[in-house]
DOKOLKE-138010 format. One record per residue (C-alpha): residue number from 0; z, x, y. Coordinates in nm, 4 decimals, always signed. Layout:
{NUM {Z X Y}},
...
This chain:
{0 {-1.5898 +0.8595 -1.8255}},
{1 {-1.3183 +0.9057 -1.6031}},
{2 {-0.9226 +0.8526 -1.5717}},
{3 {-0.8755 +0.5646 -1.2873}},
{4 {-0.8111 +0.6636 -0.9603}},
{5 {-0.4081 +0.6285 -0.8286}},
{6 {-0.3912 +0.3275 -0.5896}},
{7 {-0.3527 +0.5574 -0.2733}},
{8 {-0.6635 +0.7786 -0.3284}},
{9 {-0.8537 +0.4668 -0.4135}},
{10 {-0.7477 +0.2803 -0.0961}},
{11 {-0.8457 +0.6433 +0.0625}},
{12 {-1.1702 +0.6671 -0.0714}},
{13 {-1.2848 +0.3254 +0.0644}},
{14 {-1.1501 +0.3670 +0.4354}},
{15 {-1.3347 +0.7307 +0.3827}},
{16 {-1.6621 +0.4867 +0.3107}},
{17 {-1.5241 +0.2547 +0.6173}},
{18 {-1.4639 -0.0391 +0.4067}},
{19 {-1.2015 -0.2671 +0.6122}},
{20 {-0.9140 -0.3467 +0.3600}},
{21 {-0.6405 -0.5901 +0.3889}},
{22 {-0.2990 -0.5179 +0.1696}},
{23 {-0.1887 -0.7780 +0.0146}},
{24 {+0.2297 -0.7314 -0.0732}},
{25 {+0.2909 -0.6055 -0.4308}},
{26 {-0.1128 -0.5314 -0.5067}},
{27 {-0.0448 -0.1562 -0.6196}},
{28 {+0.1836 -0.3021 -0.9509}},
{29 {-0.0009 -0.6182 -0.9836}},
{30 {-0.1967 -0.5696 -1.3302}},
{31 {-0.2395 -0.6914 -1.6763}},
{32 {-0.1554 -0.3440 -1.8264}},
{33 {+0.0690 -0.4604 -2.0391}},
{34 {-0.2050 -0.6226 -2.2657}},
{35 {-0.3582 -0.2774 -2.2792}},
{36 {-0.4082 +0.0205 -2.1086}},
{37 {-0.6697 +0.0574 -1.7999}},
{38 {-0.9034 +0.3284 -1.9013}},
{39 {-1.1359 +0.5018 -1.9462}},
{40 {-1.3062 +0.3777 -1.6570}},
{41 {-1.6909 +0.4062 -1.6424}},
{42 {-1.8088 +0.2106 -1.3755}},
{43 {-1.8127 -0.0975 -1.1253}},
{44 {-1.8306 -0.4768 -1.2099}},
{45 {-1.9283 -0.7613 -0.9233}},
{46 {-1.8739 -1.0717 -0.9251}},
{47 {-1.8976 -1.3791 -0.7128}},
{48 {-1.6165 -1.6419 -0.6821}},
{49 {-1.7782 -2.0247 -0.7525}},
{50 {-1.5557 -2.0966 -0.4846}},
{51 {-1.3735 -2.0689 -0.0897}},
{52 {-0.9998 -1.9725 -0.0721}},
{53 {-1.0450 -1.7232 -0.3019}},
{54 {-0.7561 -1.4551 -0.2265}},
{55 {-0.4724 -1.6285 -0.3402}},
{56 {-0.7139 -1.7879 -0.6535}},
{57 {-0.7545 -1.4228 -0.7688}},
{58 {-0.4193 -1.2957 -0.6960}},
{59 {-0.2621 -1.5484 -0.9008}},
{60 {-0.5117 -1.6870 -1.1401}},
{61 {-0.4120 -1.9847 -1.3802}},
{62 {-0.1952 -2.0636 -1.6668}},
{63 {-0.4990 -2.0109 -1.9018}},
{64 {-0.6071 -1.6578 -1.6956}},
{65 {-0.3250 -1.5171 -1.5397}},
{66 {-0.4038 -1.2811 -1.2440}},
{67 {-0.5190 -1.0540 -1.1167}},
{68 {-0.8923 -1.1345 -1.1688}},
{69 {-0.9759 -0.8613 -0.9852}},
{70 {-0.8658 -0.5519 -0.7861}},
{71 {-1.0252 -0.6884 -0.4732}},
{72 {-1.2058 -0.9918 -0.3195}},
{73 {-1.4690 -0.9469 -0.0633}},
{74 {-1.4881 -1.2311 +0.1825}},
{75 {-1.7414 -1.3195 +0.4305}},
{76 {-1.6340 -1.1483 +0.7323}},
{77 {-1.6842 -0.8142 +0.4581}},
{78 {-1.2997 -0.7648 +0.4841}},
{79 {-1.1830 -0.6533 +0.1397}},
{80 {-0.8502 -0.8355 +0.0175}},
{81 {-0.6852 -0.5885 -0.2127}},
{82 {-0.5204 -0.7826 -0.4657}},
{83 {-0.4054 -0.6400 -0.7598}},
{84 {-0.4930 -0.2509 -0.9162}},
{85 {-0.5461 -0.2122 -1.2900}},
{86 {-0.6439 -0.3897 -1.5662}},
{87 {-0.7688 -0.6775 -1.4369}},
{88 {-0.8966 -1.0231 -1.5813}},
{89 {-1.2309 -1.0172 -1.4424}},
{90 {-1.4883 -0.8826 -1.6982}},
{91 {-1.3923 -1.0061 -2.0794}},
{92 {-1.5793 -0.9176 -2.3718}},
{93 {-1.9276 -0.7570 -2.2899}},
{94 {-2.2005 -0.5699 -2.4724}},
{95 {-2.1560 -0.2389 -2.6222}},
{96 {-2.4759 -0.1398 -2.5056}},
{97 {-2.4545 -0.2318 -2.1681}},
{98 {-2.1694 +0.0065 -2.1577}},
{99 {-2.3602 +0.3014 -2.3558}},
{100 {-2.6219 +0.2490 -2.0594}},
{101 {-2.3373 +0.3280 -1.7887}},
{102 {-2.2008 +0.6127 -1.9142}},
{103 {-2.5306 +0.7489 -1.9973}},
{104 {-2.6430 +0.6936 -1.6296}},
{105 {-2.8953 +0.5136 -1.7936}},
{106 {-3.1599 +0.1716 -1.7664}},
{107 {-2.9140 -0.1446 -1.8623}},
{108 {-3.0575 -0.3054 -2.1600}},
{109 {-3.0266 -0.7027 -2.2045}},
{110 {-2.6954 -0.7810 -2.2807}},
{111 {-2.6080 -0.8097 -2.6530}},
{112 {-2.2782 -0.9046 -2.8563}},
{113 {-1.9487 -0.9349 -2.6509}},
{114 {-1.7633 -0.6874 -2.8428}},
{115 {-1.6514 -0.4422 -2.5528}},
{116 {-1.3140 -0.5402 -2.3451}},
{117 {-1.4566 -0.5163 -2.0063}},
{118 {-1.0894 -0.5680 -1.8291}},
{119 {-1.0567 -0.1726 -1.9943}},
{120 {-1.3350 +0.0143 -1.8612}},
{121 {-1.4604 -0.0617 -1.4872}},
{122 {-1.2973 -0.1657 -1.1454}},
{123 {-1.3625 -0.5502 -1.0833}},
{124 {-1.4283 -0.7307 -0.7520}},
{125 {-1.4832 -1.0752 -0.6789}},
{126 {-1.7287 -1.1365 -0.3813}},
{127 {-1.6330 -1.4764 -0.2054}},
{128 {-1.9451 -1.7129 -0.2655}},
{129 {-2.0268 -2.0821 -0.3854}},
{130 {-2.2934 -1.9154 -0.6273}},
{131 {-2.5242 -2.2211 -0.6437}},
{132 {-2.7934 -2.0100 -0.4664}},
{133 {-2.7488 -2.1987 -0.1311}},
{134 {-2.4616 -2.0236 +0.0048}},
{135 {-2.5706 -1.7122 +0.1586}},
{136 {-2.4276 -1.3537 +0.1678}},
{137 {-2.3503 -1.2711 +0.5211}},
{138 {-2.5086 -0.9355 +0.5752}},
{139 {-2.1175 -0.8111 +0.6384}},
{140 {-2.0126 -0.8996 +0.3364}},
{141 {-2.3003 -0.7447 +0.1895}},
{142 {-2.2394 -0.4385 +0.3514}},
{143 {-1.8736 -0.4220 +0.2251}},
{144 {-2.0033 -0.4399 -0.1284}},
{145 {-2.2581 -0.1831 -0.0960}},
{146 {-1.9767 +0.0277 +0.0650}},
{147 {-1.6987 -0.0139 -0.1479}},
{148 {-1.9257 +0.0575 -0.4712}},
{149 {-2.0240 +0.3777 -0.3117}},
{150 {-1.6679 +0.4500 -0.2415}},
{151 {-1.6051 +0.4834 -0.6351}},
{152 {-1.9148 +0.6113 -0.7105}},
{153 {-1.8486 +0.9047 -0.4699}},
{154 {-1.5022 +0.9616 -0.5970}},
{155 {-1.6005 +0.9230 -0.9318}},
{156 {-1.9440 +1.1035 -0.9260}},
{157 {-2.1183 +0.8353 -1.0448}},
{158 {-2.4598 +0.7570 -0.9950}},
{159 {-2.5261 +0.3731 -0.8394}},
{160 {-2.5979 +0.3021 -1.2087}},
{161 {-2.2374 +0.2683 -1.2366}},
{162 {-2.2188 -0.0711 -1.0651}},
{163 {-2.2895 -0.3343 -1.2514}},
{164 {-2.2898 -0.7092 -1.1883}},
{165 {-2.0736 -0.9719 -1.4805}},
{166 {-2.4511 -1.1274 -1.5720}},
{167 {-2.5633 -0.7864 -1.6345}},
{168 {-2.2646 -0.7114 -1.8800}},
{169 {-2.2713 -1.0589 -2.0523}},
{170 {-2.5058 -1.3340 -2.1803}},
{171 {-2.1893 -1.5948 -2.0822}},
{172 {-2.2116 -1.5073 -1.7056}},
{173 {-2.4515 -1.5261 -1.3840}},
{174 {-2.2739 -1.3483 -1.1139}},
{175 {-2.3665 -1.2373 -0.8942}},
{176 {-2.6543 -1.4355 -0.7657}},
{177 {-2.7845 -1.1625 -0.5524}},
{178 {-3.0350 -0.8937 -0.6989}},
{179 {-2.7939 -0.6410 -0.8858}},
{180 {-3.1150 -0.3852 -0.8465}},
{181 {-3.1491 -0.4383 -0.4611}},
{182 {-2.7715 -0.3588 -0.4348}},
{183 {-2.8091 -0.0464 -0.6124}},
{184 {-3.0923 +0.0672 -0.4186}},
{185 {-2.8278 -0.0100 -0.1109}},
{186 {-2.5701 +0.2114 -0.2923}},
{187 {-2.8192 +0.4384 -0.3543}},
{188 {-2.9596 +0.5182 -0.0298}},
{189 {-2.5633 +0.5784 +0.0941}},
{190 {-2.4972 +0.8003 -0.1746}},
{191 {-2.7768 +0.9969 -0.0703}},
{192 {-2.6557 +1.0174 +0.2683}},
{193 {-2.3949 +1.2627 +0.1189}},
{194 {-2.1397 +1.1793 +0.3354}},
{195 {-1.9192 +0.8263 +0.4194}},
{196 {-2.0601 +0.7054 +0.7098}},
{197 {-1.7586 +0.4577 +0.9047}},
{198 {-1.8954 +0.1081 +0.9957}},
{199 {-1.8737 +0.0056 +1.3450}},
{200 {-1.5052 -0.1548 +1.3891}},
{201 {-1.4582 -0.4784 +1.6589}},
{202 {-1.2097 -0.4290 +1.9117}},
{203 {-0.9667 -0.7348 +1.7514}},
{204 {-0.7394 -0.9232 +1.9892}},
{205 {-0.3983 -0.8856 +1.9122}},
{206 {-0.1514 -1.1894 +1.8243}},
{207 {-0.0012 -1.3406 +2.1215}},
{208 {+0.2265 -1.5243 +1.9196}},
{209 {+0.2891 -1.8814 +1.8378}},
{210 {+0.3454 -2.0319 +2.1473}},
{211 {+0.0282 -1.9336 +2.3208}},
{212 {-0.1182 -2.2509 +2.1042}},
{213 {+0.0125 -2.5119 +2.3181}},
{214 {-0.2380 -2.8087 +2.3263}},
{215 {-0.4130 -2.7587 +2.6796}},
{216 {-0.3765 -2.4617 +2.7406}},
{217 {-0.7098 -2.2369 +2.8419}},
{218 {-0.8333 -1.9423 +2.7295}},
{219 {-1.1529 -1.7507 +2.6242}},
{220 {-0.9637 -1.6371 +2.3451}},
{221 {-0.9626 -2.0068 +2.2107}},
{222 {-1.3390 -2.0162 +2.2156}},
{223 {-1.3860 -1.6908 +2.0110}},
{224 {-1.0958 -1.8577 +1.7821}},
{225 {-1.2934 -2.1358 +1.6919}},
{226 {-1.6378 -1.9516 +1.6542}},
{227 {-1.4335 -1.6883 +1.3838}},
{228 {-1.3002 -2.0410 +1.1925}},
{229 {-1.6650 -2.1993 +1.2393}},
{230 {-1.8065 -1.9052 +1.0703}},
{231 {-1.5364 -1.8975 +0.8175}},
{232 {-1.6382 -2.2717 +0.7269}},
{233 {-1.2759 -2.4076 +0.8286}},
{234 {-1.4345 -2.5334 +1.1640}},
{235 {-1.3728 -2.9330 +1.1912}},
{236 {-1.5043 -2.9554 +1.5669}},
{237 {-1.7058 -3.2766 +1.6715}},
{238 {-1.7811 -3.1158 +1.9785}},
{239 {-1.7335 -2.6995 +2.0355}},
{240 {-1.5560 -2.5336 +2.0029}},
{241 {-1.4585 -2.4637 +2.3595}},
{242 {-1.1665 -2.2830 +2.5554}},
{243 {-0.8999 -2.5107 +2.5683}},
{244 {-0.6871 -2.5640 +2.2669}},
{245 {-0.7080 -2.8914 +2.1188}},
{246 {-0.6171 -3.0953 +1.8202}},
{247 {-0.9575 -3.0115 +1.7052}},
{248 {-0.9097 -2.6280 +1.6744}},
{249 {-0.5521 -2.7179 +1.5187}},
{250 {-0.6989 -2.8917 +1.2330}},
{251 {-0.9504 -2.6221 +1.2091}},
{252 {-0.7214 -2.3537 +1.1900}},
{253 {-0.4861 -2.5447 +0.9071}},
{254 {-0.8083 -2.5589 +0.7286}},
{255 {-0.7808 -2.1630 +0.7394}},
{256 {-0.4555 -2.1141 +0.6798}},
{257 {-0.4871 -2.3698 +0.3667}},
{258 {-0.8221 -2.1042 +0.2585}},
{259 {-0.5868 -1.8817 +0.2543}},
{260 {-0.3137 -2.0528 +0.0262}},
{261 {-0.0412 -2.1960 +0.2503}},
{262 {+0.0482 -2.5019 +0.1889}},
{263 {+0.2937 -2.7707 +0.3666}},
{264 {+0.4919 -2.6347 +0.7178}},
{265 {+0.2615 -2.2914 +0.6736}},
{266 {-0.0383 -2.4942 +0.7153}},
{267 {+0.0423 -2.6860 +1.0199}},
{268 {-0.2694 -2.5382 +1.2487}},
{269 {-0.0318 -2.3207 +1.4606}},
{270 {-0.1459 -1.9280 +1.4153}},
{271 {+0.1013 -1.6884 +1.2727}},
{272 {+0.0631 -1.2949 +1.2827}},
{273 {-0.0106 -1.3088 +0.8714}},
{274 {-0.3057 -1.5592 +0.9170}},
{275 {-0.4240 -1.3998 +1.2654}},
{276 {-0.4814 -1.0514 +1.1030}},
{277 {-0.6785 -1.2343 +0.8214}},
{278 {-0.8944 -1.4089 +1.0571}},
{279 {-0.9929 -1.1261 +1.2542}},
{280 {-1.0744 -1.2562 +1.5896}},
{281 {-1.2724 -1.0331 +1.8745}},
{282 {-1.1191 -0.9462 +2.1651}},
{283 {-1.2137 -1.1309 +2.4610}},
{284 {-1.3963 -0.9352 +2.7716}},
């Protein structure tokens, strides 16, 4: 049992783990606390999205489930998308003696009744993934789950038994489609560690602004462009991609910006410094 964390020392306590965050405007006050207050908090819940172009998804959520639906969203590059902190609509009603088992750092039992408002009692994060058991977990994403869980745990002093995953909590649910018990042996095994240990950061090339993007124009900084959207699944390349900027990587990169919830004129394929920190493209040697 434990009284949440305040939004700085959280964001501190997962650099301290070297988790790679991106601050979304307004995500410290974005909440559902007015529906009830955020803790007790006792633990961790993960989740995976069903979907691509998450972020803004989660940030906002629908008219029937108003966002936040979680605190942050983990894509595939591992970068962490902080997107609201609170109560968040990510758990719902779960079993009473699911949560007995996390506070008593003890063996999770099969989930029972929904009679325990989840949204109360742990921090939720959505991991960005299709979840039909075909789309795989890049092992950076991966990574930034096992980290960020052992971020809290750490601050919190929980055991790994603290993280959870949304099938383990209800009947209703089967997210996360990974193992939950492989992830807490990850968590685990860092814990143990007893110290955050920083994950190797890429040297990232720097925005060289909107212009730069001129169809025909060559550069190896195109090339690692296109292999970032690719690998992002926004890639729409016949042929590539390659170092000259083309319509091709245009289209590709409105697919991105589009992923990332711009719509009309700010999803017309030319970079801007927003969607170029998002993307997080290598520096070229």
């Amino acid at each position: 049992m434990a009284a949440p964390l305040s939004a700085d020392a959280f964001v501190r306590a997962l650099r301290a783990e070297g988790v790679r965050v991106s601050e979304h405007a307004g995500w410290r006050d974005h909440n559902r606390n007015h529906k009830g207050a955020w803790g007790p908090v006792h633990g961790v819940m993960l989740h995976h999205t069903a979907g691509t172009s998450s972020v803004t998804f989660c940030q906002r959520g629908t008219p029937a489930l108003p966002g936040p639906l979680c605190i942050g969203v983990v894509t595939k590059s591992g970068l962490v998308h902080l997107v609201g902190y609170g109560r968040t609509n990510h758990a719902g009603s779960g079993s009473a003696g699911v949560l007995a088992a996390v506070r008593a750092d003890a063996r999770l039992p099969a989930p029972g009744t929904d009679t325990v408002d989840g949204n109360a009692r742990f921090y939720g994060f959505e991991i960005e993934n299709l979840g039909n058991g075909r789309d795989p977990y890049p092992a950076a994403q991966l990574d930034a789950v096992e980290r960020l869980s052992a971020a809290l745990c750490r601050a919190h002093g929980w055991s790994a038994a603290g993280v959870i995953g949304h099938k383990e909590w209800t009947r209703r649910k089967i997210d996360p489609t990974f193992p939950m018990d492989g992830m807490r042996a990850r968590i685990t095994g860092r814990l143990g560690k007893g110290s955050a240990r920083p994950s190797p950061t890429p040297a990232l090339a720097a925005f060289p602004g909107g212009a730069f993007f001129t169809p025909g124009s060559r550069s190896p900084l195109f090339t690692a462009v296109g292999r970032r959207l690719v690998a992002e699944g926004c890639g729409r390349y016949a042929e590539g991609p390659g170092p000259v900027w083309s319509e091709a990587d245009r289209r590709s990169y409105a697919a991105w910006q589009r992923k990332l919830g711009y719509t009309g004129k700010d999803a017309d394929g030319v970079p801007g410094p927003s969607s170029w920190a998002a993307l997080e493209v290598p520096r070229s040697s």
